[in-house]
Each structure stands twice: as structure tokens, then as C-alpha cells.
C-alpha positions in Angstrom: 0.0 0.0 0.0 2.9 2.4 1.0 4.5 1.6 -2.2 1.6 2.1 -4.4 0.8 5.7 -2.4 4.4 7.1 -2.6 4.5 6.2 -6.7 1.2 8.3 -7.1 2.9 11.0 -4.8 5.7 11.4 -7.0 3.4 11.8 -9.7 1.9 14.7 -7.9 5.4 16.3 -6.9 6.6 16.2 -10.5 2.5 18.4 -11.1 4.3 20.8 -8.1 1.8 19.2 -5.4 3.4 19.5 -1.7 2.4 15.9 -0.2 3.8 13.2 1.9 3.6 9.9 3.4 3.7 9.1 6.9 3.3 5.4 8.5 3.2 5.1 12.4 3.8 1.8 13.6 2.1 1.6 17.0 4.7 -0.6 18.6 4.1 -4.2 17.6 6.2 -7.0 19.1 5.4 -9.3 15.8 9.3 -10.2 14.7 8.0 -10.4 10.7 5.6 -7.3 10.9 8.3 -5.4 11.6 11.0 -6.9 9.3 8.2 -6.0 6.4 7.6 -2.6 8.1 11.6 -1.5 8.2 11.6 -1.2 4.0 9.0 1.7 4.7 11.4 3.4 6.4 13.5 3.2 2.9 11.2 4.9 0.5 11.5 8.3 -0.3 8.4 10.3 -0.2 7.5 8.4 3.4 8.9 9.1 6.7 8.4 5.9 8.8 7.2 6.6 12.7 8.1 3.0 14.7 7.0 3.7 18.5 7.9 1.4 21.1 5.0 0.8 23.5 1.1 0.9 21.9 -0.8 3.8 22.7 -3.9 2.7 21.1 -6.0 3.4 17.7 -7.0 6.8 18.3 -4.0 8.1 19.9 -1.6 6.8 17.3 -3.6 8.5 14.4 -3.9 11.8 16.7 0.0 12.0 16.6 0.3 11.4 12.5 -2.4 14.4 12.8 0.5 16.3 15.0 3.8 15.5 12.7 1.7 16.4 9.7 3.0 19.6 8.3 0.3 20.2 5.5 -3.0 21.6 5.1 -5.2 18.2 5.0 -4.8 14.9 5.9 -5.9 11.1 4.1 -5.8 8.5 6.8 -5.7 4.9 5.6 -5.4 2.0 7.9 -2.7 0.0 7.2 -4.4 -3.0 5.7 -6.1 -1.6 3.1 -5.2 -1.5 -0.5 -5.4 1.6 -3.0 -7.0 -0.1 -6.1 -7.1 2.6 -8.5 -4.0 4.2 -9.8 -5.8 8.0 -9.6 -6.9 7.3 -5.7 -5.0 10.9 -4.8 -6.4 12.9 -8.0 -9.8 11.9 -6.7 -9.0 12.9 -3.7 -7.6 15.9 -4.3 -10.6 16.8 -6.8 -13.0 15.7 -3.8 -15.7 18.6 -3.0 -15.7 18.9 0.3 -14.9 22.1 2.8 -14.2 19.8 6.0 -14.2 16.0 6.0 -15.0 13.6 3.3 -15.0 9.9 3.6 -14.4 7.2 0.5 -15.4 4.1 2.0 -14.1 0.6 0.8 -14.3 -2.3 -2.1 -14.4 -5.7 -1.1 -12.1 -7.9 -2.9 -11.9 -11.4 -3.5 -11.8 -14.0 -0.7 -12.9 -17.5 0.1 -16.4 -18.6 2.0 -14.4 -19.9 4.5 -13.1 -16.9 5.5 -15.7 -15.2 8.3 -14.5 -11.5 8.0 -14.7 -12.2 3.9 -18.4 -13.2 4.1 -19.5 -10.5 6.3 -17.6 -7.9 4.5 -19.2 -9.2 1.6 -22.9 -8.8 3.1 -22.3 -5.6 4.3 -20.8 -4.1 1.2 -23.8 -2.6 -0.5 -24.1 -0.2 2.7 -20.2 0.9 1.8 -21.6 2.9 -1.4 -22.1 6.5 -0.8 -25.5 6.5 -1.6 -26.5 4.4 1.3 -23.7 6.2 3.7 -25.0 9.3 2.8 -28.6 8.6 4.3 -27.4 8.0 7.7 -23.7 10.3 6.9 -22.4 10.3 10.8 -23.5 6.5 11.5 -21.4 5.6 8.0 -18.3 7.1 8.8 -15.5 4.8 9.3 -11.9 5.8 9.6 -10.4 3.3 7.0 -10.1 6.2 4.5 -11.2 9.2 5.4 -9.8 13.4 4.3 -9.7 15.7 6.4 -8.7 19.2 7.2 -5.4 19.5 10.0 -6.9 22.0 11.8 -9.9 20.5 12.1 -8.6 17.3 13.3 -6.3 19.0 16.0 -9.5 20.9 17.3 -11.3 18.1 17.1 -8.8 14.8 17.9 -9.7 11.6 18.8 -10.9 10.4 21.9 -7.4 8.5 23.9 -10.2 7.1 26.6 -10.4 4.2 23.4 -7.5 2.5 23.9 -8.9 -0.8 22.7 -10.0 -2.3 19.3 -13.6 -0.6 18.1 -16.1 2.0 17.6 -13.1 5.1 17.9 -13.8 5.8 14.5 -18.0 5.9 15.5 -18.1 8.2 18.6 -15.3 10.5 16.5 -18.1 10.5 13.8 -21.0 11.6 16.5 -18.3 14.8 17.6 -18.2 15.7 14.2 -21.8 16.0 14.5 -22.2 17.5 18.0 -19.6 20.0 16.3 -21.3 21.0 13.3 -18.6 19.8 11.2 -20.3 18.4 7.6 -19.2 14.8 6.7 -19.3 14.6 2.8 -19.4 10.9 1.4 -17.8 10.0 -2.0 -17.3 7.4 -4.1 -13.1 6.9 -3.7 -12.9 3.9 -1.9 -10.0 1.9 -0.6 -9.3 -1.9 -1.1 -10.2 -4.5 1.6 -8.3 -7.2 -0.1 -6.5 -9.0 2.7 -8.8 -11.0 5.4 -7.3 -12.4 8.8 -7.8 -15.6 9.9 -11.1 -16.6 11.5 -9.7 -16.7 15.2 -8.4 -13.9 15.0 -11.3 -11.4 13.5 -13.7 -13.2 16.3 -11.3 -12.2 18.7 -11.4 -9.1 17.8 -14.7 -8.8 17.7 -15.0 -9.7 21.0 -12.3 -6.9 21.8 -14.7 -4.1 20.1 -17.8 -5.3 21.9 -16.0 -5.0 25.4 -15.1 -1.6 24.2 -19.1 -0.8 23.1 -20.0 -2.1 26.6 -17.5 0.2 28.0 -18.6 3.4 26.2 -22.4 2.2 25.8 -23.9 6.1 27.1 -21.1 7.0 24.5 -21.9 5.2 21.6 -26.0 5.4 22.1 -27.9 6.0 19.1 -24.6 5.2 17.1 -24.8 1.0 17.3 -27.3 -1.5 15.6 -26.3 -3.9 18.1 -27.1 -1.3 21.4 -30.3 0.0 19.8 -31.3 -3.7 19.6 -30.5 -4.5 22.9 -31.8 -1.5 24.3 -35.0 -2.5 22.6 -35.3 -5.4 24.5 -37.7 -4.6 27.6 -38.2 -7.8 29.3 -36.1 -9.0 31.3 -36.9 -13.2 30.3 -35.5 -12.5 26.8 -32.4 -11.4 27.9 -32.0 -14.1 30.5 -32.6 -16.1 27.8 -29.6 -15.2 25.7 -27.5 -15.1 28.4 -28.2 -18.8 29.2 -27.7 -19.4 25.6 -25.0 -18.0 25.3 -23.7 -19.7 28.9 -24.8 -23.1 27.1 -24.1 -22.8 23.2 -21.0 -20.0 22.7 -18.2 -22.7 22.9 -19.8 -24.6 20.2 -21.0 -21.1 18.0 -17.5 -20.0 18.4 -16.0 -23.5 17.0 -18.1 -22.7 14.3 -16.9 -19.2 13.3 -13.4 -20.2 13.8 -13.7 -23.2 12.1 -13.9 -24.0 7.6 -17.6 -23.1 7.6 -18.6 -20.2 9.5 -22.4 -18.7 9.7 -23.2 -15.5 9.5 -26.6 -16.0 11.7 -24.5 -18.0 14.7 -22.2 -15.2 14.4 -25.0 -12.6 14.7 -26.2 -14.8 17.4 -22.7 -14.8 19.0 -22.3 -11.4 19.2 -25.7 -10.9 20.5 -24.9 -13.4 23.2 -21.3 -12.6 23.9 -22.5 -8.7 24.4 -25.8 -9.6 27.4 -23.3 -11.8 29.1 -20.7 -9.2 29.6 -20.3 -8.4 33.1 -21.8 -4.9 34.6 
């Protein structure tokens, strides 16, 4: 991804566009991650920020907002793709005043892959006609512009330290803040799916963190307006013991060759009652 950004900045340098790439690495341990991560600090255009403790999702992208020295910002997370070899001129010819985001394309993947076939569901609600009927719900950080000084009036909140829904409650204080979200069509590429283990383990990561910032987060998460429509207290006894009974077994599913999208709906439902007060 660094590789395929710096060749389109060069393009724009030789067109007398100021630009530059920064990557923060938010101090990983992982012995390979950072063997691949050390030819960043070898191109060019890029200057390569390797940190040695992790200070979390929202922090780390507040400090690339601070060592940035130009007038906006693109933030990309670092395992998406840029599929189109004019992702910059778009950006750059984006109409927008404040903050625009360009959402995400779905690439290839197998049906054994969990985070491939939900990805896949969800992707007609990536296209900014649908992101742009709900525009602070729909706003994800994967690829997003952004004005400086409006990001350092308006950072991140550190309090999310964890994996999840930084991006969401960053969206709502653009809207407590007057600050117009405009959606386009410039997405990034989601080519690249984790293992199944590993996305349900993050998933349980993010809804610890919705838990945790539930008052936060209200009116901003499908999964908290559902619960919060649940008024008797039998139903969610119910999915508690369920959950108690049956999330081993759901959880061997979704890790396993043949996950379910409705046991992991289920799941998460489950996994989200039974977290403790």
C-alpha cells in the first residue's frame, strides 16, 4: 500500500503538489511485521514513525495528525489496498470544505473466510448513496480526508484505547460540532482477510469496548439500539443462558472452515448480554 501511495505522490510532486507519506507503527512485538515494516522506512516520499509501547488506535492517528505539516490529511489503515491508480487525483478533486469519507471495495476472498463473508454482506451499505442517508453513522476511519486544523481541534478520543467503535463516537463529535461529513465514491481496497480466530477475537475486543462506552456510543450502534429494545427482562435471560450453554460450540463454528453468518450474529448478541456490569 505504502508503495503504491508514494509512486502516485511522485506523480503529484513532478504536477508541483506538496504531499507526503507518513506510517506510524504503534509498537508491535510481531518479529515479521516489523522486518516488512523496516523497508517503509527506505522509500522516499515516506517518513516511517516506529513507536515502542502501543498507545492505542485513536492516539496513534492523533499523533500522525500532529507531525503532519500540510493543510489536510488522508488517513488509511494499514491493511487496506489503493485499487485505482488515480486514488489521490480523486482525492484531491473531492468537493468537500471539511471532511469527506471514500469508504471501501471488497475484494476477493474464500467462504471460509468469516471477516470475507460478512464484509461481503455488508458491502452494499459501503456505497455512498447508502452512507450518505445515515452520513455520521457511516463514517469509518479506514479512508477518510480531512482538514489538519480541524482534526487538531477536534482529535480523537485517547479514553479508546482498545480495538472498536473510535472511528463511530469520533463521527457523532463531528456532529455534535457542526462539522459536515461529505461521502464519495473513492474507496480503498479491503483485499486482505485475517484468519477466522483472530477477527472473532477481535470482535469480541470491540464489543468489550461498546460495553464500556455504551452512554457514548447510544444511538450510534445496531447492536445497542437492539439491545436497548429489549424490555423484558426473560428475553435477555434467555440469551445469556444461551449464550452460557451454546457459545463454545457457536465460536468453534466461526473459527472453524464453515462459519455462519446468523450463529455469528447470534454470537455477538450473546457474547455482548453476558458481559459483566
Amino acid at each position: 500500500m505504502v508503495k503504491d501511495l508514494c509512486a502516485q505522490v511522485e506523480d503529484l510532486r513532478k504536477e508541483g503538489v506538496t504531499c507526503e507519506v507518513i506510517v506510524a507503527e504503534d509498537g508491535t512485538t510481531d518479529a515479521d511485521a516489523l522486518a516488512a515494516n523496516a523497508e517503509i522506512a527506505t522509500i522516499p516520499c515516506c517518513r516511517y514513525l516506529k513507536r515502542s509501547q502501543n498507545v492505542g488506535r485513536a492516539a496513534i492517528r492523533n499523533v500522525l495528525a500532529r507531525e503532519a505539516q500540510y493543510e489536510w490529511l488522508l488517513f488509511l489503515d494499514g491493511d487496506m489496498a489503493i485499487p485505482s491508480k488515480h486514488f489521490l487525483r480523486n482525492w484531491m478533486e473531492a468537493e468537500t470544505d471539511e471532511v469527506a469519507y471514500g469508504g471501501y471495495v471488497v475484494g476477493e476472498g474464500s467462504r471460509s473466510s468469516l471477516r470475507f463473508i460478512y464484509e461481503k454482506e455488508n458491502e452494499p451499505m459501503h456505497r455512498a448513496e447508502e452512507r450518505k442517508k445515515r452520513p455520521y453513522q457511516h463514517f469509518h476511519t479506514c479512508n477518510f480526508l480531512i482538514r489538519r486544523d480541524l482534526m487538531l481541534a477536534n482529535p480523537f478520543d485517547e479514553r479508546f484505547r482498545h480495538y472498536g467503535y473510535e472511528d463511530v463516537f469520533f463521527g457523532k463529535q463531528l456532529r455534535k460540532n457542526d462539522i459536515k461529513i461529505v461521502h464519495v465514491d473513492n474507496p480503498a481496497g479491503f483485499f486482505d482477510f485475517e484468519d477466522n480466530a483472530h477477527f472473532v477475537s477481535k470482535t469480541e475486543e470491540g464489543l468489550r469496548t461498546l460495553h464500556a462506552f455504551r452512554s457514548d456510543l447510544r444511538g450510534y450502534s445496531q447492536m445497542l439500539t437492539f439491545v436497548e429494545g429489549i424490555h423484558l427482562g426473560v428475553v435477555r435471560w434467555f440469551f445469556r443462558c444461551w449464550h452460557r450453554l451454546f457459545g463454545a460450540l457457536e465460536r468453534r463454528n466461526l473459527c472453524g472452515q464453515n462459519p455462519s453468518l446468523k450463529i455469528f450474529k447470534l454470537y455477538k448478541l450473546g457474547y455482548y448480554l453476558s458481559i459483566k456490569k
